[in-house]
N, C-alpha and C positions, 0 to 999 in steps of 0.2 A: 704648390706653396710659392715657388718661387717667380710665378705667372703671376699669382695675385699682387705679391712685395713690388714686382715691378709697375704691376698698375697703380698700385696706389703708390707710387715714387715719380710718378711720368702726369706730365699738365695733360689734364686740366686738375685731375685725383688731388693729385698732392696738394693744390689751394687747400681741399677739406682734409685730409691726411694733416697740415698743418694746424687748420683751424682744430682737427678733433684731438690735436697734441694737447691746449692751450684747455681745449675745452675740459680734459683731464685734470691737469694742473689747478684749475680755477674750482671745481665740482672739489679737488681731494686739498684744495684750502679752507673751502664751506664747510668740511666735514671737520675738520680738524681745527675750526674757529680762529681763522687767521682773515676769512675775508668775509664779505659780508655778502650776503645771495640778493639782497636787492641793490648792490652799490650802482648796476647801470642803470639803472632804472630812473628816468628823467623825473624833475618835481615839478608836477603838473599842476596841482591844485594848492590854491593856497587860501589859510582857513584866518580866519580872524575869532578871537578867542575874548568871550566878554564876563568872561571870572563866574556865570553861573554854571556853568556845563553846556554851554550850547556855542554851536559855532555857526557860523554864515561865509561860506563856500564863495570864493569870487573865481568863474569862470573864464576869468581874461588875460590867462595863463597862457603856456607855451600850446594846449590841446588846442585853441580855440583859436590861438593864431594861426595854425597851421590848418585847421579846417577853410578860415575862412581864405587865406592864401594861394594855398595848394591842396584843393579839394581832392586829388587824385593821390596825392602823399595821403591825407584823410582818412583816405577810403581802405590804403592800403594797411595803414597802421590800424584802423577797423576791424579787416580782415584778417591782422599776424594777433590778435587781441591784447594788443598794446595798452597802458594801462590799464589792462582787468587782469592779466596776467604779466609775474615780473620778465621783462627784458632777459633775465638769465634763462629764463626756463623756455620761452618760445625761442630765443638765440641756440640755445641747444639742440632742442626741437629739430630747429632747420640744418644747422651743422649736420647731425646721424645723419639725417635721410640726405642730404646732401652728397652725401660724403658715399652711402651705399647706392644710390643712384646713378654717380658721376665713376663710381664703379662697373657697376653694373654696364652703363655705356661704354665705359674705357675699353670692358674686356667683349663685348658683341656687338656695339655698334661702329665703334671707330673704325677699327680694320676694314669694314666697308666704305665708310667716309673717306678711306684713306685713297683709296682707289681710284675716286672722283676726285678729290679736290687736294690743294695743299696742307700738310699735315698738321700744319697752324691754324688752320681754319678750319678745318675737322674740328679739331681740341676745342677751338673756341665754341663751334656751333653745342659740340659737348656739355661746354662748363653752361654756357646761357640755360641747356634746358635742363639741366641739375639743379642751377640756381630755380629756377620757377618751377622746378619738383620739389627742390624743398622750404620753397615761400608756402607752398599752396598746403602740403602735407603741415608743417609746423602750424597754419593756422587752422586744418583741419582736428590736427589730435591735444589742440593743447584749445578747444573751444571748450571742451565738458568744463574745463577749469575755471572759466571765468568770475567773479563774486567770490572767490574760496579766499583770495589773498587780498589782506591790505596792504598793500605796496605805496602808497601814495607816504610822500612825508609831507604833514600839515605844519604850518607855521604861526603858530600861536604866541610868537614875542615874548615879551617881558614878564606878563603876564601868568606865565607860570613860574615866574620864580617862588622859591619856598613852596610849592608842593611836591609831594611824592610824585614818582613813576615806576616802575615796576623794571628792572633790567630783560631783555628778551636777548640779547647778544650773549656769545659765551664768558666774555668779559670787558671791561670799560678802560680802555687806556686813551693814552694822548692822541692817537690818530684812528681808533675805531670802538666804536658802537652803537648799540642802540638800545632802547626801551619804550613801552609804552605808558599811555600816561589814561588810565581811566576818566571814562564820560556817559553822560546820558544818552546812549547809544554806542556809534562805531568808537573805537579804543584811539586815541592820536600815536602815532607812530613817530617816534622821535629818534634823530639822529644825535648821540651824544659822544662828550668827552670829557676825562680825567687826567689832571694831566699830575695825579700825586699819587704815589703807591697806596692800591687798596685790594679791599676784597671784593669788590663787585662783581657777581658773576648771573649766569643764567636763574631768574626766581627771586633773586634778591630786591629791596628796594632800595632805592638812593633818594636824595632830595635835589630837586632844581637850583643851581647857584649863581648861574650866569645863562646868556644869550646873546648871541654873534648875529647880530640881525645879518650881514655879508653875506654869510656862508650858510645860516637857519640852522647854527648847532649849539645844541646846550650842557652849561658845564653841569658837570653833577658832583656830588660829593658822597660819601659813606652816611646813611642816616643815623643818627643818636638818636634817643626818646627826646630830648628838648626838638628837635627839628620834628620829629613826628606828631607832638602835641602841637605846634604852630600849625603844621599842616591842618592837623585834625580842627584844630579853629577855624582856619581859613576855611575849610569843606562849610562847615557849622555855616558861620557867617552866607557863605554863596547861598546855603538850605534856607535862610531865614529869608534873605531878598528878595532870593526868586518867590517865596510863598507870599510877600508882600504887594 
């Protein structure tokens, strides 16, 4: 026991022994709906919203910059399945096996390393091939995953003000939420906030009151029936255009 405590206390270990502290802490916020599981998760695509249900996708976002830039950044965020799955969950991914690799190394390869070279350079040669066990492993066990999450937040403007969205967060306060906002297809995943005592919680619906074009966050409020019926018109009215 006290072999292992010391491996994972001694570098190169302890980077992930650290990282899988944080990784703890952030996993038993998620659960207990204090943070959000897609909060790292970059906003790649952004959608333009034309009041019937339909959107038109402009790809000339952060993904597209970075392919056409740095094809080998590209290739690699490709490979870790970077937007098809959230940033939390393939960053996870790589931490564990990181962490049980850089192990594994610490307690049978290093002491041989050590013998040959300086014991700085041991550790580093160490951490480098931890780090590329657990790039390669996180993009291997988190590929079945891809298409399961929508992770993307769309940006639909003003545009949705006064309709419903459906809350998916555990609750809607001044600095954390979300909800989704039904469509003739994929669901818009919306980043929102409240910033006035209410009850919105997971299942609930609120109605759209505002839009921070800056930041892509929208305010919500508590629905009544009078906001529900405007909604239900607006729906109405989109139904009627598009069929014209």
């Amino acid at each position: 026991m006290d072999l292992v405590l010391n491996a994972a206390l001694s570098f190169p270990a302890v980077i992930f022994t650290v990282l899988m502290g944080f990784l703890v802490l952030f996993w038993s916020a998620v659960i207990m709906g204090g943070a959000d599981p897609h909060a790292l998760d970059p906003d790649i695509h952004h959608v333009d919203f034309d009041g019937h249900g339909h959107v038109d996708a402009d790809h000339g976002g952060h993904g597209d910059g970075l392919a056409h830039g740095n094809s080998w950044l590209a290739a690699i965020a490709a490979f870790l399945n970077l937007g098809s799955v959230p940033l939390s969950m393939v960053a996870s991914a790589g931490v564990i096996f990181g962490w049980v690799s850089s192990m594994m190394l610490q307690l049978y390869v290093s002491p041989m390393l050590a013998t040959m070279m300086p014991v700085v350079a041991a550790g580093t040669l160490v951490l480098l091939v931890a780090g590329i066990v657990s790039m390669i492993t996180a993009g291997l066990v988190t590929r079945p995953l891809r298409g399961a999450f929508v992770i993307q937040t769309f940006e639909a403007g003003e545009k949705l003000i006064d309709h419903v969205c459906k809350v998916t967060s555990s609750r809607v306060v001044s600095d954390f939420g979300e909800a989704r906002f039904e469509m003739n297809g994929a669901p818009l995943v919306l980043l929102v906030r409240c910033r006035r005592e209410n009850k919105l919680a997971r299942g609930t619906e609120a109605v759209i009151i505002g839009y921070d074009a800056r930041t892509n966050i929208y305010e919500v409020g508590e629905l009544d029936p009078q906001d529900k019926k405007k909604a239900a018109d607006l729906a109405t009215q989109s139904e009627l255009e598009e069929k014209h």
